[in-house]
C-alpha positions as CSV (number, residue, x, y, z in Angstrom):
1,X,29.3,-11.6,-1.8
2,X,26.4,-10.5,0.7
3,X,24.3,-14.0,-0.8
4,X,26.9,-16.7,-0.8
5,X,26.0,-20.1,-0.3
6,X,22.2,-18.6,-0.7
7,X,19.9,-20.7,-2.7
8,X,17.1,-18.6,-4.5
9,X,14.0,-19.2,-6.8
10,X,12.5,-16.4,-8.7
11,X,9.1,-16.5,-10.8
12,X,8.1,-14.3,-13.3
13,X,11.4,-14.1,-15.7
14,X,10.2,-12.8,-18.8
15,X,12.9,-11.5,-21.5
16,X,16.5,-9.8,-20.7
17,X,14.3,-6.6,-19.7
18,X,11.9,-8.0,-16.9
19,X,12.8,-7.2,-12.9
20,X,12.8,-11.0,-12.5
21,X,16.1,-10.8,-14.6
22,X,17.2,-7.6,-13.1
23,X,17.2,-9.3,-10.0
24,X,18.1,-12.5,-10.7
25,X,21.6,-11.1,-12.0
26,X,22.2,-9.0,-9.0
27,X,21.1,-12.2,-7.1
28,X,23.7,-14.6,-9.1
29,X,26.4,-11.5,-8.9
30,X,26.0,-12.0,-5.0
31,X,26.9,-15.5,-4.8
32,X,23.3,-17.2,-5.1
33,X,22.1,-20.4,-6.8
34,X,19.1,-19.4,-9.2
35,X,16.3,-22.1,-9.9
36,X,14.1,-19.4,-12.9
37,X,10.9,-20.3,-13.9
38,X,8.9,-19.8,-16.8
39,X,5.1,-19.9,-17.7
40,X,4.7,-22.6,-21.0
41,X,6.9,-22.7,-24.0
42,X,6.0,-19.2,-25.2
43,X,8.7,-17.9,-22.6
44,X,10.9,-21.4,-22.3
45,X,13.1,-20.2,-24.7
46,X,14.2,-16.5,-23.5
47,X,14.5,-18.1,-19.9
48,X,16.9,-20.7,-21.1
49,X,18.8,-18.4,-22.8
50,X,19.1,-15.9,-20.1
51,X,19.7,-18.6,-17.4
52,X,22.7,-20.4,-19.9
53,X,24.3,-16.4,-19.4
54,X,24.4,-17.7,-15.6
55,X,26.5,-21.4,-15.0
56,X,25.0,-23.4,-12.9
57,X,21.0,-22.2,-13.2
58,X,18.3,-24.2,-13.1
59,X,15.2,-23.8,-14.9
60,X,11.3,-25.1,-14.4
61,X,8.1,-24.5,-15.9
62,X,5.5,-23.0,-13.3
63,X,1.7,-21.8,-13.9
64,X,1.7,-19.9,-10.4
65,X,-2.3,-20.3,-10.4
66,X,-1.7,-24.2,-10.5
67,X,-0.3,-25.4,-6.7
68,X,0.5,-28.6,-8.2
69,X,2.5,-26.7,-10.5
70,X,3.8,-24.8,-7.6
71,X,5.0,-28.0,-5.6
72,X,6.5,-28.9,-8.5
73,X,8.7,-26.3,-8.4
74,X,10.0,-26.4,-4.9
75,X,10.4,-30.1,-5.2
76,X,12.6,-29.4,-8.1
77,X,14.8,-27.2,-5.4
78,X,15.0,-29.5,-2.7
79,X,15.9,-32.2,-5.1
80,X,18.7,-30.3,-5.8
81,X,19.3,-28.2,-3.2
82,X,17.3,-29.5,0.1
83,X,16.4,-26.1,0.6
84,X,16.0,-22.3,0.2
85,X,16.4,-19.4,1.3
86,X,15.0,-16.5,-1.1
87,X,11.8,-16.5,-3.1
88,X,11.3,-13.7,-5.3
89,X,7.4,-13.6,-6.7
90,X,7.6,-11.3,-9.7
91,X,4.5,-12.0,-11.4
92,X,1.4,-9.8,-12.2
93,X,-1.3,-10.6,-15.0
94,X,-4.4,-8.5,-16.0
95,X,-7.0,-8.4,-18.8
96,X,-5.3,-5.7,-21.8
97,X,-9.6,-4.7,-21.7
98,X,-9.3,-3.7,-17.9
99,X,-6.4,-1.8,-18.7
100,X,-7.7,1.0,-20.3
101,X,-10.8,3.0,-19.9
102,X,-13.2,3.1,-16.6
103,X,-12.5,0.8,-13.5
104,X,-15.8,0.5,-12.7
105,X,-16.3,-1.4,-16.4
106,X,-14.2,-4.6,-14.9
107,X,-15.7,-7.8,-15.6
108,X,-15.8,-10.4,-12.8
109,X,-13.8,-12.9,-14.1
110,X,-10.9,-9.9,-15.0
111,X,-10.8,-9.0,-11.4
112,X,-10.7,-12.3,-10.4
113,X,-8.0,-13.5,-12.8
114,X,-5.8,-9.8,-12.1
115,X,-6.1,-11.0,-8.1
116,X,-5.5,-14.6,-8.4
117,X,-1.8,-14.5,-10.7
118,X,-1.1,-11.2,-9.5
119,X,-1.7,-11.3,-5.6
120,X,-2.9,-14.8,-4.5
121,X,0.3,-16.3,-6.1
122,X,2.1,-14.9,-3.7
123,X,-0.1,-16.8,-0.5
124,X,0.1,-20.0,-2.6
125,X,4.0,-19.5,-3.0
126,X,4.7,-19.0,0.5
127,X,2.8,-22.0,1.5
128,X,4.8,-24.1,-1.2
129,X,7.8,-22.3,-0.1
130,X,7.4,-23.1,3.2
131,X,9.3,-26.6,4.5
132,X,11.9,-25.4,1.9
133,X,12.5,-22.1,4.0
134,X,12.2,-23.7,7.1
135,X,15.0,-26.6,6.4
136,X,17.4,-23.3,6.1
137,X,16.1,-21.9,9.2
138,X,14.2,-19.0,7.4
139,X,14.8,-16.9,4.9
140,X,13.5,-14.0,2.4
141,X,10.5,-13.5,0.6
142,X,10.1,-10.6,-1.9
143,X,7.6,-9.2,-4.2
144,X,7.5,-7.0,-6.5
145,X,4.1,-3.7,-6.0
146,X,4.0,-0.5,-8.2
147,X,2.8,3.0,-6.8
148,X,-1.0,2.0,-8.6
149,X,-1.9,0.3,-5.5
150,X,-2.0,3.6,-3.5
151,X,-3.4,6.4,-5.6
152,X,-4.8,6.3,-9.1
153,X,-2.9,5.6,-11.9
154,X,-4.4,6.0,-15.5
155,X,-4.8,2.6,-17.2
156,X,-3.8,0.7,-14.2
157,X,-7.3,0.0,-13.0
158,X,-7.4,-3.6,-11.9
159,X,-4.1,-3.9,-11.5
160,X,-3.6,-1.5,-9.0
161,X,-6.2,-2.9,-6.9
162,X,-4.4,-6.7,-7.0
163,X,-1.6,-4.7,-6.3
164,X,-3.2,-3.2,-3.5
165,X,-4.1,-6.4,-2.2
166,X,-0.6,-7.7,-2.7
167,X,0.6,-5.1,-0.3
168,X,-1.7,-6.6,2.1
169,X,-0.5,-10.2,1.7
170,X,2.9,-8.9,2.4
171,X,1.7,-7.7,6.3
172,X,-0.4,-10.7,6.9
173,X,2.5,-13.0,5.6
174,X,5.1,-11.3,7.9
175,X,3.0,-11.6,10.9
176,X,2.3,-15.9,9.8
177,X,5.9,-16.5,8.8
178,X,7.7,-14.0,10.9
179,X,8.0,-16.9,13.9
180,X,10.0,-19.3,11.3
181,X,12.3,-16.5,10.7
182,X,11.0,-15.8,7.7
183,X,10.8,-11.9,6.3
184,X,8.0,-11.0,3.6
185,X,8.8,-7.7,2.0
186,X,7.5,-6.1,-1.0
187,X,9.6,-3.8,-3.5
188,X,7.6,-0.7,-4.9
189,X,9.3,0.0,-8.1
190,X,8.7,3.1,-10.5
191,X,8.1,2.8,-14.4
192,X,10.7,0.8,-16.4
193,X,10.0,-0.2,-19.7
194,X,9.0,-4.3,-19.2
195,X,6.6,-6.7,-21.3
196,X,4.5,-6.2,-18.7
197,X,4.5,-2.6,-18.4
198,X,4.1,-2.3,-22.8
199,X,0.4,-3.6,-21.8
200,X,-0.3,0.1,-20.3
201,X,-2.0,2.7,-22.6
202,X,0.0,5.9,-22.2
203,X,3.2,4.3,-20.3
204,X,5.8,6.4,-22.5
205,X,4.0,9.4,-21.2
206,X,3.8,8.4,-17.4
207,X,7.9,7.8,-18.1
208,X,8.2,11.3,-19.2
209,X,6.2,12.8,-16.5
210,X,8.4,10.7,-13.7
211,X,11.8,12.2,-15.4
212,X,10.7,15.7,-14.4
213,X,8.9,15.5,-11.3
214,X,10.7,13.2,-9.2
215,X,13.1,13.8,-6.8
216,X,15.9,12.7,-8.5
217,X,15.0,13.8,-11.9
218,X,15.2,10.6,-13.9
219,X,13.3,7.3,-14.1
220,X,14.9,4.4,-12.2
221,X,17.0,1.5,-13.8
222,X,16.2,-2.1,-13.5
223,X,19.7,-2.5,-11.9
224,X,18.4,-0.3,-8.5
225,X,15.0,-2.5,-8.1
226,X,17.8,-5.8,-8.4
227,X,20.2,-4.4,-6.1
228,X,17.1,-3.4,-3.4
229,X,16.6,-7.3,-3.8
230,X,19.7,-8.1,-3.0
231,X,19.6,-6.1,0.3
232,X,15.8,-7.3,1.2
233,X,17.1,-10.8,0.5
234,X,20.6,-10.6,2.3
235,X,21.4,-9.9,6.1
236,X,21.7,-6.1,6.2
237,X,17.8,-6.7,6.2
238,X,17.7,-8.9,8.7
239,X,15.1,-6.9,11.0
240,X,12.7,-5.8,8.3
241,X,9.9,-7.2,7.3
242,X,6.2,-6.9,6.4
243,X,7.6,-3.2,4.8
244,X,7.3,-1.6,1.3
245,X,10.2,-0.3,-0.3
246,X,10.3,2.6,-3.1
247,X,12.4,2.3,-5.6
248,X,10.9,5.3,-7.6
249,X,13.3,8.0,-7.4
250,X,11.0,9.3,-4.6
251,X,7.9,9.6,-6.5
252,X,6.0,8.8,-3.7
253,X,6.9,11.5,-1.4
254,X,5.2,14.2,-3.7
255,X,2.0,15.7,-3.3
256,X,1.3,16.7,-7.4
């Protein structure tokens, strides 16, 4: 039980296929408290459901571009907790338009809406996160990045580029937080089919093209990217931080 007596709050849970769930199940599997939070009553539902699978989860709604909203949240924890240790930001929203065709087509406000929910959140989060960390004498902040941010991934366009700048967060945050004994690490996570992920034109293709060129030879499972949580949120960790971790079946390492 590497994350007894842990407490942990994860944005971004979706449906029963999201990494927010995969994680939050290998979280809860280790021993954690959950606090799951979902974005407006379109989602309230499927996060109730999921977190009634898990005794003793608590649920709140969260708009991550709202800090009230965000303060909320972590109030909610320390009401019932007086503090926390993990905070896993897996959120990401673009335009559908700016996911398909030429980059250079992105409207203003699409790149500013892909960076704010997709890469800001994460700043905002910390700093909401903060005295909650703090009253447990630090803890583990993890994020969730996809290959797009380093080369050029078809119909990933804006996206990649908040990703990119997500990446980026991740350093400067380890460096602000690292002091408070806080560790800021970012999981890099190949193809699984998501809601977020049925947004990209082509994805079944980029699935099949994984399978045989990786390493391994087969697309990862939700389960690995949850487990890889588990270790980036638990002890075994405990002198990593500001990195990026590939959970792609070493994609990554190829050249073509």
């Amino acid at each position: 039980m590497l994350l007894s007596g842990k407490n942990a709050v994860v944005f971004g849970v979706a449906n029963k296929r999201s990494l927010a769930w995969a994680i939050s199940k290998a979280f809860a599997d280790q021993g954690a408290k959950l606090l799951l939070t979902y974005q407006g009553d379109r989602l309230k539902e499927n996060v109730l459901e999921l977190a009634g699978t898990l005794p003793g989860t608590l649920t709140f709604p969260c708009d991550v571009t709202d800090d009230a909203q965000l303060a909320a949240a972590f109030d909610h924890a320390k009401q019932n907790w007086g503090g926390c240790d993990i905070v896993a930001h897996c959120v990401a929203y673009a335009n559908r338009e700016d996911l398909s065709g030429d980059f250079v087509k992105t409207s203003r406000d699409g790149y500013r809406v892909a960076q704010e929910v997709s890469s800001y959140s994460l700043t905002a989060m910390c700093r909401a996160a903060l005295p909650l960390l703090e009253a447990r004498g630090g803890g583990s902040v993890i994020t969730l990045t996809y290959m797009g941010s380093e080369r050029v991934v078809p119909n990933y366009n804006v996206m990649g580029v908040a990703k990119a700048a997500l990446e980026a967060s991740v350093r400067y945050l380890a460096v602000d937080l690292g002091p408070k004994n806080i560790r800021v690490n970012a999981i890099s996570a190949g193809p699984v089919k998501t809601l977020s992920a049925a947004g990209i034109s082509g994805f079944s293709s980029l699935l099949e093209v994984y399978e045989q060129k990786v390493p391994l030879r087969r697309n990862i499972e939700a389960a690995e990217v949850g487990d890889t949580a588990v270790f980036l949120a638990s002890p075994l960790s405990r002198g990593i931080t500001g990195e990026v971790i590939h959970v792609d079946s070493g994609y990554h390492v190829l050249g073509v």
